[in-house]
TORKOL-4160 file (C-alpha; in steps of 0.2 Angstrom, whole numbers, padded with zeros to 4 digits, m for minus):
67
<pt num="1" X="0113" Y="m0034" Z="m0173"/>
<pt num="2" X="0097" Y="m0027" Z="m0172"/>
<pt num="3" X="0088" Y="m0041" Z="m0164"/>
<pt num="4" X="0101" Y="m0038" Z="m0149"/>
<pt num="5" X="0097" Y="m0020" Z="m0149"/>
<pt num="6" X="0077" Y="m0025" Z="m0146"/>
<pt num="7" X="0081" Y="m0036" Z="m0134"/>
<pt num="8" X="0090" Y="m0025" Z="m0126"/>
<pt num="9" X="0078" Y="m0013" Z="m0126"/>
<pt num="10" X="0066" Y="m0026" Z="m0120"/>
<pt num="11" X="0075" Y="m0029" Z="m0104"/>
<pt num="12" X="0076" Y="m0010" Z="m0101"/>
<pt num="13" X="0056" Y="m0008" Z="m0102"/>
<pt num="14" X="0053" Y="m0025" Z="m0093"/>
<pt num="15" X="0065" Y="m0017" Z="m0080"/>
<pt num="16" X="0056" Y="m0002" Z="m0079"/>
<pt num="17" X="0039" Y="m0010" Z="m0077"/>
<pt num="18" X="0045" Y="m0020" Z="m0061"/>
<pt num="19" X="0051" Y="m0005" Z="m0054"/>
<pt num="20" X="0037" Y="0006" Z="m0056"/>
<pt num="21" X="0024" Y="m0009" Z="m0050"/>
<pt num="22" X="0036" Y="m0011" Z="m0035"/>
<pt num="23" X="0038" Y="0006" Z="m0030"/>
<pt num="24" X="0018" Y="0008" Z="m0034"/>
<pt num="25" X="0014" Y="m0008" Z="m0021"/>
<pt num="26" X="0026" Y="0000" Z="m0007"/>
<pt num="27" X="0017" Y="0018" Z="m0008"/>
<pt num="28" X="0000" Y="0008" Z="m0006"/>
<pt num="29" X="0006" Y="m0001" Z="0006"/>
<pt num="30" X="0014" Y="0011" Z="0017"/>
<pt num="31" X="m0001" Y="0024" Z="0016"/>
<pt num="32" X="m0014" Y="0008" Z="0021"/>
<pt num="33" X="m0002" Y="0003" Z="0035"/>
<pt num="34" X="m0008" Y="0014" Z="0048"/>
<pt num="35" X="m0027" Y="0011" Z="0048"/>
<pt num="36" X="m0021" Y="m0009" Z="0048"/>
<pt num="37" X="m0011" Y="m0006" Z="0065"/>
<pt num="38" X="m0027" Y="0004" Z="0071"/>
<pt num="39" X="m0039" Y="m0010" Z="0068"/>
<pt num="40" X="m0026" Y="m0022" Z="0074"/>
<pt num="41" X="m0025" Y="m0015" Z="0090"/>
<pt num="42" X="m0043" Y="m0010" Z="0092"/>
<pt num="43" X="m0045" Y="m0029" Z="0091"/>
<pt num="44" X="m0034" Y="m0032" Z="0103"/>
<pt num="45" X="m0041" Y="m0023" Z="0115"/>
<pt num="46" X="m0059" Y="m0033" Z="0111"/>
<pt num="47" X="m0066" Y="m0016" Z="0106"/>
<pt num="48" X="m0071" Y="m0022" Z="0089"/>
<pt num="49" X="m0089" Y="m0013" Z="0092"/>
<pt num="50" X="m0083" Y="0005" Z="0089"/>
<pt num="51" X="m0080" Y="0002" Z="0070"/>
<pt num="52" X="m0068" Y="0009" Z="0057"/>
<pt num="53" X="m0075" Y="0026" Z="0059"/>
<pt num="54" X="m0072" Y="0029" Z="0077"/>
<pt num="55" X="m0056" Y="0020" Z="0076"/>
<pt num="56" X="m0049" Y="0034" Z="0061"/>
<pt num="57" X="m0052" Y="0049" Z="0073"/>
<pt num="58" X="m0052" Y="0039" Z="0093"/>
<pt num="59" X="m0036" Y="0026" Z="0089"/>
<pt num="60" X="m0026" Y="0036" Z="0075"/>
<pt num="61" X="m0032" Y="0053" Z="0074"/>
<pt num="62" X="m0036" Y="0057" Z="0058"/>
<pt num="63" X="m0052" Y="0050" Z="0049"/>
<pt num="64" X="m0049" Y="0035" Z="0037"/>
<pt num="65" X="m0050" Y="0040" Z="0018"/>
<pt num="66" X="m0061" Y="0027" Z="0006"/>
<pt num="67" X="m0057" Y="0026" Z="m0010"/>
């Protein structure tokens, strides 16, 4: 009885873990998303000279955090 307790609890933190790691990934993701669409475009648009700087306050309007 107590082994199916453990694995219970087992599944519950395993659960939990995916979760977190998921939700984690999306908020990365989402707050990279908008200097990848910048640089996209600036590249479409053969301006691939004017860097990441000028396309964080030109393309997107706000400057590009590094971490």
């Amino acid at each position: 009885m107590r082994q199916h307790m453990l694995n219970g609890w087992l599944v519950a933190a395993l659960l939990a873990l995916v979760c977190l790691l998921g939700i984690t990934a999306y908020v990365e993701v989402r707050k990279d998303l908008p200097r990848v669409a910048c640089i996209h475009y600036q590249t479409a648009v053969n301006q691939r000279s004017a860097g990441l700087d000028a396309c964080g306050t030109v393309c997107c309007g706000n400057p590009i955090t590094r971490a």
